[in-house]
C-alpha positions as CSV (number, residue, x, y, z in Angstrom):
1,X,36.3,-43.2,-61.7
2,X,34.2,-41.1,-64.5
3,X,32.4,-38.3,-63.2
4,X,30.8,-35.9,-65.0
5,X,32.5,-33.1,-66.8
6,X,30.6,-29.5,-66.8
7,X,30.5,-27.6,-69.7
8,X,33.5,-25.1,-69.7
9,X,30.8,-22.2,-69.8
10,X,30.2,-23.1,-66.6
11,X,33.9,-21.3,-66.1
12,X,32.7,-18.0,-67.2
13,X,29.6,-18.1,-64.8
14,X,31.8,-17.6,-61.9
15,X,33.5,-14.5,-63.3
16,X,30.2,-12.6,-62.5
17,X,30.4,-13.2,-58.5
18,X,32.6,-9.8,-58.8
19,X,28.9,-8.1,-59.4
20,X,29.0,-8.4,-55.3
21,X,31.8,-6.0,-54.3
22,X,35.4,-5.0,-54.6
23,X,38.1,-6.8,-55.5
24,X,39.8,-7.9,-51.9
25,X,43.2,-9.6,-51.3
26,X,41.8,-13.3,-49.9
27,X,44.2,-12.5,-47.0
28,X,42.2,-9.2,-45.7
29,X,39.1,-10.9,-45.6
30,X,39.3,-12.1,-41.8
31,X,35.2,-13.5,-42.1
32,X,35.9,-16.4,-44.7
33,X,35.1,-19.4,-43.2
34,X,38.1,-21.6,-41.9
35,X,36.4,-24.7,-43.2
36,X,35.8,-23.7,-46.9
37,X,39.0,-21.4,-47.2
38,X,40.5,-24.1,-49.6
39,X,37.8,-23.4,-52.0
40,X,37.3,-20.1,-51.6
41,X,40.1,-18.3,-51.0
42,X,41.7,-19.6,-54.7
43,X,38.5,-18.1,-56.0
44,X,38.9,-14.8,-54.8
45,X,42.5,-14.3,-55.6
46,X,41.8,-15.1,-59.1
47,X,39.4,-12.6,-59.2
48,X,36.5,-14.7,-60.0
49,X,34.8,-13.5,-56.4
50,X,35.2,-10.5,-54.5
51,X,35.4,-9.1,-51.2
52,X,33.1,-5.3,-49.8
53,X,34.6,-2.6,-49.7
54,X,34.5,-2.7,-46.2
55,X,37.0,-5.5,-46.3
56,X,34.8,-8.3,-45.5
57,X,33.9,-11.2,-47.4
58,X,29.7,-11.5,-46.1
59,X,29.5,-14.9,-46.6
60,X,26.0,-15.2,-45.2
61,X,24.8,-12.4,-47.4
62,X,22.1,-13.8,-49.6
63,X,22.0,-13.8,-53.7
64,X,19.3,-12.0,-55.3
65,X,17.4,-12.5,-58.7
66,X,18.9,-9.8,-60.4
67,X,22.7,-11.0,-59.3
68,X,21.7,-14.7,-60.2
69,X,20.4,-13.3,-64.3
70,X,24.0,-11.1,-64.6
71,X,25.5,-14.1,-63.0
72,X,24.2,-16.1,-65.7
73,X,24.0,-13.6,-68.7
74,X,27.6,-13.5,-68.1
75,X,28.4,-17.0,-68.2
76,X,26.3,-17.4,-71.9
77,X,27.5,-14.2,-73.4
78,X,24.0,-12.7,-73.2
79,X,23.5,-9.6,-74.4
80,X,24.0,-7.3,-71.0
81,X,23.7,-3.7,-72.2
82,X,20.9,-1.9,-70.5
83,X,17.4,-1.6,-72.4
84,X,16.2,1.4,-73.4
85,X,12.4,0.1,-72.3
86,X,11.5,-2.9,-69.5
87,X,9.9,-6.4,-69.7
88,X,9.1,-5.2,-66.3
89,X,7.0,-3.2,-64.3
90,X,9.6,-3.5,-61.4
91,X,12.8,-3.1,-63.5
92,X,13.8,0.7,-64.7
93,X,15.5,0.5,-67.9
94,X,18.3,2.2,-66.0
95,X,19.0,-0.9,-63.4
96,X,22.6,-3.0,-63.9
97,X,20.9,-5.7,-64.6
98,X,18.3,-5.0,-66.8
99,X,19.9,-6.2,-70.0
100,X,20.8,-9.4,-68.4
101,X,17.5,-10.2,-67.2
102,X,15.5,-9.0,-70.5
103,X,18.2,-11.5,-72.2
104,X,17.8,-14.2,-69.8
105,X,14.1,-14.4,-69.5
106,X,14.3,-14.4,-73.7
107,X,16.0,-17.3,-73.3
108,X,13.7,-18.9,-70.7
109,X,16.7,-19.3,-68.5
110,X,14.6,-17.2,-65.8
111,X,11.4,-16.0,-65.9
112,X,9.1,-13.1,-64.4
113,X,5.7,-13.5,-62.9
114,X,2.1,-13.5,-63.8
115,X,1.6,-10.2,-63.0
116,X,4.4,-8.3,-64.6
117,X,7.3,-7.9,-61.8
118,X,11.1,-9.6,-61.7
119,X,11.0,-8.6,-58.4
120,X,14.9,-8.3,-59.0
121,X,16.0,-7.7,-55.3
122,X,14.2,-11.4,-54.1
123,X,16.5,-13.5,-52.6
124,X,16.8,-16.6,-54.8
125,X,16.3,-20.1,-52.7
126,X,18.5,-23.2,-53.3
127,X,15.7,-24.9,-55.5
128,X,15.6,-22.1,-58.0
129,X,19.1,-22.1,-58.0
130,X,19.2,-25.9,-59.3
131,X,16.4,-24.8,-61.5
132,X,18.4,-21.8,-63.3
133,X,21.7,-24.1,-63.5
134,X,20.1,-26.7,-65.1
135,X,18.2,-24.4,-67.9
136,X,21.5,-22.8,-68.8
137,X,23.5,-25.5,-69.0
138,X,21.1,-27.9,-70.3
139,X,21.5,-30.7,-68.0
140,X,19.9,-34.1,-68.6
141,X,21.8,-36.6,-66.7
142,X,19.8,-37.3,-63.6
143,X,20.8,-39.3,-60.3
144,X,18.8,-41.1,-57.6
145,X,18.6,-39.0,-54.7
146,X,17.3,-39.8,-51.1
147,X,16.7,-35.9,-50.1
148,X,13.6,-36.3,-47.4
149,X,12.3,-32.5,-48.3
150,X,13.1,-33.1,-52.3
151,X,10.6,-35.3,-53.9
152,X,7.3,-34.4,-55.5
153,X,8.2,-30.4,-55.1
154,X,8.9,-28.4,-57.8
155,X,12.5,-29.2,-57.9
156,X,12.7,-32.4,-57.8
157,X,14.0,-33.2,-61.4
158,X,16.7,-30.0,-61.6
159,X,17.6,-30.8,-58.3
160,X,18.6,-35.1,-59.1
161,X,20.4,-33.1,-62.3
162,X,23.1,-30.6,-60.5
163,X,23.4,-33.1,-58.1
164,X,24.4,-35.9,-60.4
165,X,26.8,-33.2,-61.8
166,X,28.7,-33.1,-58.7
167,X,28.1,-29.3,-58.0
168,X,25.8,-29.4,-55.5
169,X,25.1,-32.0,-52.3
170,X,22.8,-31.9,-49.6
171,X,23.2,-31.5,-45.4
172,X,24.0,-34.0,-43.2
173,X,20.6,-34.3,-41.9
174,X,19.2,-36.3,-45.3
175,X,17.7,-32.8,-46.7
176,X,18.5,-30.0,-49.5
177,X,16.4,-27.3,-47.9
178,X,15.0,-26.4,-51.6
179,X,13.3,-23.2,-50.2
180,X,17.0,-22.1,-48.0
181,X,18.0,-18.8,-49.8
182,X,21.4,-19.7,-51.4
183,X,24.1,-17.3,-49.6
184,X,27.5,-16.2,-50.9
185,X,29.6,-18.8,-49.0
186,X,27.5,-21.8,-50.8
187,X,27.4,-20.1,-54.3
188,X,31.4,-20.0,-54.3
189,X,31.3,-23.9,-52.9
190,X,29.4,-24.8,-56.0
191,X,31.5,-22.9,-57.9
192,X,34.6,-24.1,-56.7
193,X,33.1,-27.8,-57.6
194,X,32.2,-26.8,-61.4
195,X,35.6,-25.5,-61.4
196,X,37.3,-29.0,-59.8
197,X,35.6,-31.5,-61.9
198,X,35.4,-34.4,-59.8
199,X,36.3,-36.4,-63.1
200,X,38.8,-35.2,-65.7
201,X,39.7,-38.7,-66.9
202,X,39.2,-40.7,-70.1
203,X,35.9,-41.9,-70.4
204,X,36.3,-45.3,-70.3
205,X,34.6,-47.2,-73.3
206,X,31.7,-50.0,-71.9
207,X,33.1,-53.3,-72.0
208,X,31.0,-55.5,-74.1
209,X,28.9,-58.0,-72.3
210,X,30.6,-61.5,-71.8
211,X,29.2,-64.4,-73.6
212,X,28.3,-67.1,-71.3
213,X,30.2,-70.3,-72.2
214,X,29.4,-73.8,-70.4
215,X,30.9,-75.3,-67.9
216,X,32.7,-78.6,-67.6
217,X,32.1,-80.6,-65.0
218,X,34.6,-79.8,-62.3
219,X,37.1,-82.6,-61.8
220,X,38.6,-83.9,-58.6
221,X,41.5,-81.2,-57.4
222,X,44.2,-83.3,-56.3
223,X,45.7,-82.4,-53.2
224,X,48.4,-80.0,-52.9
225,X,51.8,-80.8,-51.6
226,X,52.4,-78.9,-48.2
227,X,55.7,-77.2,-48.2
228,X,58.8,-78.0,-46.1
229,X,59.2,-74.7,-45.0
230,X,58.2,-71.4,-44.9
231,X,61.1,-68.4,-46.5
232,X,61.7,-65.0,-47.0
233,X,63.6,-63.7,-50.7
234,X,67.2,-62.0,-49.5
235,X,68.1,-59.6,-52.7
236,X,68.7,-55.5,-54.1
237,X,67.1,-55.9,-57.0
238,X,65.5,-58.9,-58.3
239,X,65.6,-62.5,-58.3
240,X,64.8,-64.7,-61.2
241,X,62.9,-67.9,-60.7
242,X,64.4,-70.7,-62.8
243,X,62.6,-73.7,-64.3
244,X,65.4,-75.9,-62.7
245,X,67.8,-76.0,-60.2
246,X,70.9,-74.3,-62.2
247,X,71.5,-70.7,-63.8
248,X,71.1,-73.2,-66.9
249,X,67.7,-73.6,-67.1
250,X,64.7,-70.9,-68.4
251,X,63.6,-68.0,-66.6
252,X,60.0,-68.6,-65.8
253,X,59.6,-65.8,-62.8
254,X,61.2,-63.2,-60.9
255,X,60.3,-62.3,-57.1
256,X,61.8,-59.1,-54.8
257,X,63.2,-58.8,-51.3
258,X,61.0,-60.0,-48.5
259,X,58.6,-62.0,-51.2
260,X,57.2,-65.2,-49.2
261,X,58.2,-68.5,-50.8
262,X,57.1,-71.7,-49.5
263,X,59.8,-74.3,-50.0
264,X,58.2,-77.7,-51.5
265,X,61.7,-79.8,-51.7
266,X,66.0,-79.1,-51.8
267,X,68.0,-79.9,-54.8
268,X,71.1,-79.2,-53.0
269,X,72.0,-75.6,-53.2
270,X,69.0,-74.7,-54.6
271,X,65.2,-74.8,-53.8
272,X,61.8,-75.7,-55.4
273,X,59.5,-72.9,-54.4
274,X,56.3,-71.7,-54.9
275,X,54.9,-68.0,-54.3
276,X,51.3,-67.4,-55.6
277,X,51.4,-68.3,-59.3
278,X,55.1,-69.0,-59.5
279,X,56.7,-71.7,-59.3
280,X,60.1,-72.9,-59.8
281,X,63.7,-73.1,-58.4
282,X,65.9,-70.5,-56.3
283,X,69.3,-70.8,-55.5
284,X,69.3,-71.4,-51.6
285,X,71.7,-67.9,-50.3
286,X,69.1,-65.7,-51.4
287,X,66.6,-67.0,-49.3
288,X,66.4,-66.1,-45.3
289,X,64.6,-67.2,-42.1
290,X,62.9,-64.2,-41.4
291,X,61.6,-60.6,-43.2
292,X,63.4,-58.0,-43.3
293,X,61.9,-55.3,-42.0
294,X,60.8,-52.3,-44.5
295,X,61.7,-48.4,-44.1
296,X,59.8,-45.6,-45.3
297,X,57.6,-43.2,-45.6
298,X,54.1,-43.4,-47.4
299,X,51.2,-41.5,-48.4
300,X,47.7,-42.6,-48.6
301,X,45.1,-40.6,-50.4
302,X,41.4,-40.5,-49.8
303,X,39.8,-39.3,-52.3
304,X,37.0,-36.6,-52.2
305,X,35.4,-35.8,-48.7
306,X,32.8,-33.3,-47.0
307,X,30.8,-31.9,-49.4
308,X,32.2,-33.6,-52.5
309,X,31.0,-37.1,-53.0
310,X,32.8,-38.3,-55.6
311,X,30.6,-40.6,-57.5
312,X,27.6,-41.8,-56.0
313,X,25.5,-44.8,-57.0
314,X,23.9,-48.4,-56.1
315,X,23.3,-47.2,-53.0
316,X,27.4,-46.4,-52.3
317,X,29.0,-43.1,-51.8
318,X,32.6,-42.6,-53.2
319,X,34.0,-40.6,-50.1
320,X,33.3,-43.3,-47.6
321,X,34.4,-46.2,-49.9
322,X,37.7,-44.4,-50.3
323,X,38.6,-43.9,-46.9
324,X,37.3,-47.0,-45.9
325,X,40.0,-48.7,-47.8
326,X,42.6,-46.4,-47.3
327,X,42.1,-47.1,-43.3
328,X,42.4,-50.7,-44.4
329,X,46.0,-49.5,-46.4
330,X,47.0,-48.0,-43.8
331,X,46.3,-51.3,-40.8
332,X,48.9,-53.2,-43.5
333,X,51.2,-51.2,-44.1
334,X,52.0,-49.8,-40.4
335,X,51.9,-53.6,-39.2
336,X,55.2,-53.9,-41.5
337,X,56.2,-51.1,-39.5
338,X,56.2,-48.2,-42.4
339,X,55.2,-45.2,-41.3
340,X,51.7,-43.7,-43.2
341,X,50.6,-40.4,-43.6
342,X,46.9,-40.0,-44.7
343,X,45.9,-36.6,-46.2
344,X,42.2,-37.6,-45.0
345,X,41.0,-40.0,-41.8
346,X,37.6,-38.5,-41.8
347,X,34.9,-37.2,-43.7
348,X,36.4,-33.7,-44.4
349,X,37.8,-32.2,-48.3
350,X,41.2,-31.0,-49.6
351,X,41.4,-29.7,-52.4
352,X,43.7,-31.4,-54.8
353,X,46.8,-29.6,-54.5
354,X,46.4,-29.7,-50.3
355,X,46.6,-33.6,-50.7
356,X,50.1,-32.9,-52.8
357,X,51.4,-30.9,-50.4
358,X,50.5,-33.0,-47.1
359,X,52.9,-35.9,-48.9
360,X,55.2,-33.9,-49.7
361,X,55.9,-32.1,-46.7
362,X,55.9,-35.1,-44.9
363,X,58.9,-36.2,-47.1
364,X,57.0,-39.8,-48.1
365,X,58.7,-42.0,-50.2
366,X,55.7,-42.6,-52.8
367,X,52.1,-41.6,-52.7
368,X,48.7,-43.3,-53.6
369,X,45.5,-41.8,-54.3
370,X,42.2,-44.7,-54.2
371,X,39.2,-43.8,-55.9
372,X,36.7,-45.2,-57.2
373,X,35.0,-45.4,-61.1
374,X,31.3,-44.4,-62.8
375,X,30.4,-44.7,-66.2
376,X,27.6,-47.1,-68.0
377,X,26.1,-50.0,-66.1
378,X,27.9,-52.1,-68.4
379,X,31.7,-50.5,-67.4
380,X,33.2,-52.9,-64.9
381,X,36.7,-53.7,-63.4
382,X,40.1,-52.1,-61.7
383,X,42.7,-50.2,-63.3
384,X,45.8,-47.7,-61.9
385,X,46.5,-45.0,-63.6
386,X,50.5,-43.5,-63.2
387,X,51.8,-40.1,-64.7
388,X,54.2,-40.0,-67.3
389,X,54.5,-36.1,-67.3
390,X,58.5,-36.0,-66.5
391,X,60.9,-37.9,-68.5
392,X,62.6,-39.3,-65.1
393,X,62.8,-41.7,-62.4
394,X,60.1,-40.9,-60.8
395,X,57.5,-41.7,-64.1
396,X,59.7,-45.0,-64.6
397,X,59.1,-45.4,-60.8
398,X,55.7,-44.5,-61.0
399,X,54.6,-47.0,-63.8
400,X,56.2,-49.6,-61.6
401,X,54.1,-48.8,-58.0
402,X,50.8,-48.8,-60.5
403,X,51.9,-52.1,-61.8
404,X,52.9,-53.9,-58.5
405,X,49.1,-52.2,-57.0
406,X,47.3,-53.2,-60.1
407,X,48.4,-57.1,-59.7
408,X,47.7,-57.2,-56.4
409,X,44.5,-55.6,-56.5
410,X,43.0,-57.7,-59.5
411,X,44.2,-60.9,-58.1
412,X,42.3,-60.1,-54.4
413,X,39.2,-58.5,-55.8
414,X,38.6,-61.1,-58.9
415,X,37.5,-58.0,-60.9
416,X,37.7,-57.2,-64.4
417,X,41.8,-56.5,-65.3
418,X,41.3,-53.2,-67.0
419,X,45.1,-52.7,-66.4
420,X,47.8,-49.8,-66.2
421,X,47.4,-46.6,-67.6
422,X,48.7,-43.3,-67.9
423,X,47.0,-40.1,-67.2
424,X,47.8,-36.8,-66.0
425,X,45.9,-36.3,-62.9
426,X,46.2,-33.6,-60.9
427,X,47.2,-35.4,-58.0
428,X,49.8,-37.5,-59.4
429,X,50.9,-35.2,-61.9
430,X,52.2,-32.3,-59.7
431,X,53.9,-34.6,-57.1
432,X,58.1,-35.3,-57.4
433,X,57.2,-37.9,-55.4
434,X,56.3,-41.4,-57.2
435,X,52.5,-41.7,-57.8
436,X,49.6,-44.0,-58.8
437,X,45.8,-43.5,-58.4
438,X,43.5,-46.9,-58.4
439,X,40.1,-47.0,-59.7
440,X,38.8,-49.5,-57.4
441,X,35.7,-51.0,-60.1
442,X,32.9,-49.2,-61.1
443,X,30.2,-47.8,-58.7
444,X,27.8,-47.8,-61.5
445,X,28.1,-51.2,-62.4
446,X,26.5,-53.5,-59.6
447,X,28.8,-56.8,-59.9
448,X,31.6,-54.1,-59.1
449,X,29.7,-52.4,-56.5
450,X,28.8,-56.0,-54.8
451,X,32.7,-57.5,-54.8
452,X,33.7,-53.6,-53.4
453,X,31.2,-53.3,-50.4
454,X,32.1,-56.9,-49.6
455,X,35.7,-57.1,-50.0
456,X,36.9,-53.6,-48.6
457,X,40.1,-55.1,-46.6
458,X,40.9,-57.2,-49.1
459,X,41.1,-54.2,-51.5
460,X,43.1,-52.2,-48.6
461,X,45.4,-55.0,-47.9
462,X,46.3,-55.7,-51.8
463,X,47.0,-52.2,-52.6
464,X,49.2,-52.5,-49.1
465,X,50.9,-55.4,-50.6
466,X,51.3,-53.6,-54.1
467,X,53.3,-51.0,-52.5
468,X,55.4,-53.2,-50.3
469,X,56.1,-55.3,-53.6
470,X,57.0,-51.7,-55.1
471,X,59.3,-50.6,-52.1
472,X,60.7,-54.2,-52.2
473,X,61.8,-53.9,-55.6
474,X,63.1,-50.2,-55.1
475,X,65.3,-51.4,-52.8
């Protein structure tokens, strides 16, 4: 999944949130919401937001226009020291943020009115927000957006560009509320998003378009021989797939306990099989009646959730694509009797190292975060990314549950095999626990987004079958 990566600027301009009050222990400050404490707390005990000196976070307090020009001078290394004369009528040379403001209006970043005021103390509203973001960080990249109160205001255009940045979404109701003055509790939201990159991933490169090549006229298909019976492949490790019925013959396949075989025909002790694309001979005591039953423990991750979409195009919002699946995951899995854990099973956000922490308390065997890719129209197809970050088991083990998921997945979906890779994601970097995060296909590309919206159990029940095929051949 590519998202889009803010400019690291964007880093400083939460450093001047501590213009609002007193540095505060995120512990004594009893009024931060319980719903947003994951993004906000980890703000304030870095010191990039602060608490009153009253002890008291004030999240509804609102932000006004001279807070918003520090804020910003801040972030840009503007010039802050205080003028000896004003722009201004309305701001004495004296004020905190008169430096800021003379530098920030130079700079068209903000600008006064017509009749000479700042009017520094005015509480900024969310569409001049998206207005002053966009100026200082020179956003272009725009994004359809389906905001009822949005379009042909004022705001329309900076508002499509910090929302196609990921740092800002709108209420559940289909609006933005461009005129809602933005209060402390949102400000350190879209902060906290500028800060978690949705995206920190290679950018993929766009696949070229395909050639189109004729087609031969389809011959008959001759029909298939039906199989004799129906097993079920008893072995610890691994069992190879010969091209004959002796240890003599080539290699031409391997399979893992509880792999399906159908049985086409009996050369004495050993069998012709055939399981998906393999086919060859097994030697008849590895193969049993019934499955064995799996054991363990795993961990399905939704990604993004709430107020972080994720990637959002064609019509398709990452967030409910994810979890969609995952539900799909976790039907599969827990029909096999393995017990799931999901770190999401509704529309609500973690951040990143909450999702770690959910598997790994729960002691899960391996973990699997499903996402879902944006780049150029042209980008298409699935790939699983694993983290190579510790030169142990658990990376060689890692590479392996990507593999197993990425067959599967490619094979059910019919997508573009854009195959393994490694990457050092958050999520599956800072984990003990073997890891893998699929990027489903391409939001942004509409073949992609046509096969996902259609084929969302199949997708859940490969990447089920990926991980079975992984425990299978752990065991």
């Amino acid at each position: 999944m590519q998202k889009k990566v803010l400019c690291s600027a964007l880093f400083l301009m939460v450093l001047s949130l501590a213009v609002f009050g007193q540095a505060v222990s995120a512990k004594s400050l009893p009024d931060v919401p319980e719903k947003y404490a994951d993004m906000i707390n980890p703000l304030i005990e870095e010191g990039i937001i602060s608490g009153y000196t009253d002890g008291t976070f004030k999240p509804n307090n609102e932000v006004t226009r001279a807070e918003a020009a520090t804020m910003i001078g801040k972030a840009l290394d503007l010039n802050g020291d205080q003028t000896s004369s004003s722009l201004f009528t309305d701001v004495d040379a004296s004020h905190f943020a008169s430096g800021y403001i003379e530098s920030a209006v130079k700079e068209k970043i903000v600008l006064g009115y017509p009749n000479g005021e700042f009017r520094p103390e005015n509480s900024i509203n969310r569409g001049e927000m998206a207005i002053i973001i966009s100026r200082a960080f020179d956003l272009s990249e725009t994004a359809e957006i389906s905001f009822s109160d949005v379009a042909g205001t004022n705001y329309e255009v900076e508002v499509s560009k910090v929302y196609a940045s990921g740092i800002v979404s709108g209420y559940p109701d289909g609006t933005f509320r461009p005129d809602k003055s933005i209060n402390r509790a949102e400000f350190s939201i879209m902060m906290y998003n500028a800060l978690n990159p949705v995206v920190d991933k290679p950018q993929p490169k766009p696949d070229p378009e395909p050639k189109p090549e004729p087609k031969p006229e389809p011959k008959p298909k001759p029909e298939p021989d039906k199989p004799i019976a129906v097993k079920y492949v008893n072995v610890t490790t691994s069992l190879n797939v010969r091209s004959g019925p002796g240890t003599s013959y080539a290699k031409v396949g391997s399979l893992y306990r509880n792999n399906q075989v159908n049985v086409m025909k009996y050369a004495g002790d050993w069998a012709q099989i055939q399981s998906g694309t393999i086919k060859g001979y097994v030697h008849t005591d590895y193969l049993m009646d019934k499955k064995e039953e799996l054991r363990g423990i795993i961990a399905i991750d939704a990604g993004h959730g709430d107020q972080d979409p994720g990637a959002v195009a064609n019509g398709v919002r990452e967030k409910d694509l994810n979890l969609d699946v995952a539900k799909y995951v976790q039907k599969y899995l827990e029909a096999e009797g393995i017990k799931v854990i999901m770190t999401r099973t509704d529309d609500t956000f973690l951040s990143l190292g909450r999702r770690v922490e959910v598997a790994e308390n729960a002691n899960a065997d391996a973990f699997i975060s499903i996402h879902a890719n944006a780049a150029t129209a042209s980008a298409n197809g699935t790939e699983t990314y694993y983290s190579a970050a510790s030169l142990n088991s658990r990376a060689a083990d890692s590479k392996q549950l990507a593999g197993f998921v990425q067959t599967r997945l490619v094979k059910a979906l019919g997508t573009n095999d854009r195959g393994v890779k490694e990457a050092g994601f958050q999520v599956i970097k800072n984990t003990s626990l073997p890891s893998a995060l699929v990027e489903l296909g391409f939001l942004t590309n509409q073949g992609d987004v046509k096969i996902l919206l259609a084929k969302k159990e199949e997708a859940g029940k490969a990447i089920a079958q990926g991980i079975m095929d992984y425990m299978n051949w752990k065991e």
